[in-house]
N, C-alpha and C positions, 0 to 999 in steps of 0.2 A: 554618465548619461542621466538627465535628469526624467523625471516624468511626460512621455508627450503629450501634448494637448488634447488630444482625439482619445486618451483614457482615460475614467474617471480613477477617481480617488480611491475606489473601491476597488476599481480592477487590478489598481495597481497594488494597491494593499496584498491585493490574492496572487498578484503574479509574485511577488517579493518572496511573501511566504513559503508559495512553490519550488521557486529556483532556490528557496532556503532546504528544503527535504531534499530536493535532488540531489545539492553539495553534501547534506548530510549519508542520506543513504550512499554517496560516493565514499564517503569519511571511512562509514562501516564496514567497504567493501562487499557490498551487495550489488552489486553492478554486472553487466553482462555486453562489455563494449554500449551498444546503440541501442541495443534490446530491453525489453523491459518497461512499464511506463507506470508515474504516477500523474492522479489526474484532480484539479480540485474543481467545483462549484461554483462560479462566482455570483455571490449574492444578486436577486432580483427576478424578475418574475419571466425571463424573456427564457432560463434553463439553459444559459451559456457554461458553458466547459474551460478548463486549460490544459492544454495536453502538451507535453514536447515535442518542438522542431523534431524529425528524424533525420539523424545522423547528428546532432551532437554529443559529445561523450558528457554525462550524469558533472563529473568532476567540472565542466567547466559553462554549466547550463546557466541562463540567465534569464531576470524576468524579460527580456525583447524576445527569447527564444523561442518563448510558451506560444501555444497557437491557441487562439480563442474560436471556438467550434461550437455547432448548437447540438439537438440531441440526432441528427444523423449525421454527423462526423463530417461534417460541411463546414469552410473555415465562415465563418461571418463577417469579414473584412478583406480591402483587396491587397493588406498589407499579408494576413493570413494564408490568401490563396495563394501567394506564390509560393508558401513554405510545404514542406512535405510532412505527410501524418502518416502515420505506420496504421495499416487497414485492422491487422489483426490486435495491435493495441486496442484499438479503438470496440471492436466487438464487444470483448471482454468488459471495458470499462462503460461503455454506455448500456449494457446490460445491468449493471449493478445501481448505477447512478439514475434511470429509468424507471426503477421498480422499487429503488429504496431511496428514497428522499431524505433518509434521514443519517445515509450514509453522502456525505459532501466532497469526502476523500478519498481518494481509493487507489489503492497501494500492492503493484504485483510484482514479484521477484522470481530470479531463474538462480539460489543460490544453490553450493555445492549441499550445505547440507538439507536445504529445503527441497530440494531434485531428490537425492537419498532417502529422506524420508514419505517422499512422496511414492517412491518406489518401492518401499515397502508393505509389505500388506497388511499389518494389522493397524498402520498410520501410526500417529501422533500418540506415545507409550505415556501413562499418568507418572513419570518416574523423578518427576521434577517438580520443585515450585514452580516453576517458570512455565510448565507445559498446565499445571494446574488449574492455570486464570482459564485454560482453554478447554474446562473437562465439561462434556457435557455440552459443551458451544461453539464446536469444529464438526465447520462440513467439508463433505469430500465431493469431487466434480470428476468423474469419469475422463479421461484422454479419448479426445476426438480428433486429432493431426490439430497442425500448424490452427486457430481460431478464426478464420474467415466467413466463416457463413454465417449469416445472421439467424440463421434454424439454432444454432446452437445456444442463443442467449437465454430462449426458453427453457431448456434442462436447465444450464446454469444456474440460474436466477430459484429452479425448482429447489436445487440442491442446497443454496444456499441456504432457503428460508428465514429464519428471525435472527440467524448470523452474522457475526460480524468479520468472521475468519473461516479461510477455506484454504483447504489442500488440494490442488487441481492435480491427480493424478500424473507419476512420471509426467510432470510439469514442474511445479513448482507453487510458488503460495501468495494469497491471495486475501487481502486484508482492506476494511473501511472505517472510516470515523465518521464523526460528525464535522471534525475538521483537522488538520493538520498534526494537529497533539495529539491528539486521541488517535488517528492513521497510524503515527510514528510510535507512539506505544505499542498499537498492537503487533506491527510489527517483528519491533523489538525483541516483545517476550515471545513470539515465535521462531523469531530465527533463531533465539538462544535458548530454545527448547529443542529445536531443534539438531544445534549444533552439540548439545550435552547427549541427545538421546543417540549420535551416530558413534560419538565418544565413550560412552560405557556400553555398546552393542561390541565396539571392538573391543575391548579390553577383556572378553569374552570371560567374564565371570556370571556368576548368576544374579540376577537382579533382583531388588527389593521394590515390591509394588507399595504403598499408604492405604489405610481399608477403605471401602465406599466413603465411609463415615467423612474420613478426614477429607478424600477428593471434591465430596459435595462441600465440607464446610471451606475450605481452602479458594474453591472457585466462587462461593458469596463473598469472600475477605476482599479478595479483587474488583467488587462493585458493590462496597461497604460506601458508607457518608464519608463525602470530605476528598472520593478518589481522582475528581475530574480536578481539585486544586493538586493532590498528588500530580495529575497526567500533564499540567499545564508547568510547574514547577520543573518536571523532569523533561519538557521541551525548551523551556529556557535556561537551565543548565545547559544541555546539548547545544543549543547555540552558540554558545561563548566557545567550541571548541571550533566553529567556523566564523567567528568574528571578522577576524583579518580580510576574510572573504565578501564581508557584506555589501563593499562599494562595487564590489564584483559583480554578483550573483543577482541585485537590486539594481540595475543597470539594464 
């Protein structure tokens, strides 16, 4: 399918790249069936959104999928309005996209070990390089049932503050970028902090904590010079492992 007329160049640029995270976070199995959603920005001053059609599965999302929506979760087109939007998706991410402009991406997941960890109570354990990047820059968001009300954007958004990664309580996690690469990093080294920290909890020996010392220097190495060509590098590697899929997913 080629580009339709009625979108510009840009949009479709951002829908591409979209339906590109969605195969990816499929790849990783991060997935939750229909549930779940990642949402981008698309450049210009009107504060249009892309969200997934509901009900397609992650593995087989495409840019026609995406629904383009302004910032109350209304589609802005009548090709839009016929498609379905998940209410409480949308809560969640127009709260974030609203209040931080400088987050474009914004990236939420229901996985096993981000659920686990989230149910835990002293959170996210400094016991990894990978949970590292996030010491000192993980917030936590209370469980409030299923996210429908729009009352709850304002906690949210309080808890987040100057963060770019959240643990939403016996929920699951919750992550932004500036755009796609940066979304899929943060990601990344959360769910596989996460997935290490449920991994040496079972293994039920005693843990080794790193001193302050080293947790503070280890999370500036993570936003040292030179990390945003680091973050863009390590999303066009990850590309190539859904290549095959491009004529797919950009359709």
């Amino acid at each position: 399918m080629s580009k339709p007329e009625t979108i510009s160049d840009v949009e479709w640029q951002a829908r591409c790249d979209l339906a590109a995270l969605y195969r990816m976070i499929a790849h990783f199995r991060m997935t939750d069936l229909i549930d779940t959603h990642l949402t981008l920005r698309v450049p210009g001053p009107e504060h249009h959104f892309l969200i997934n059609r509901y009900g397609v599965l992650f593995e087989r999302m495409r840019a026609s999928d995406l629904v383009l929506i302004d910032q109350h979760g209304k589609a802005v087109d009548a090709a839009g309005q016929a498609l379905a939007v998940n209410a409480a998706g949308f809560v969640i991410h127009s709260a974030v996209h609203m209040a931080r402009p400088d987050l474009n991406c914004v990236i939420h997941t229901h996985t096993a070990a981000g659920i686990a960890v989230s149910a835990q109570e002293q959170g996210l354990l400094p016991i990894s390089q990978h949970a590292l990047k996030f010491h000192g820059k993980l917030a936590y968001h209370t469980y409030e049932g299923i996210a429908l009300s729009l009352d709850e954007r304002e906690r949210l958004i309080a808890d987040l503050g100057p963060h770019r990664a959240m643990i939403l309580r016996n929920h699951g996690l919750l992550v932004g970028g500036g755009n796609v690469a940066e979304a899929w990093h943060e990601i990344h080294f959360l769910e596989r902090a996460c997935q290490a920290q449920i991994q040496a909890l079972a293994g039920g020996s005693k843990l080794t904590y790193p001193s302050p010392q080293v947790c503070e220097h280890t999370a500036k190495q993570f936003e040292s010079e030179g990390i945003e060509t680091i973050i863009a590098m390590a999303w066009a590697a990850a590309l190539t492992l859904i290549e095959d899929q491009r004529e797919s997913y950009c359709s």
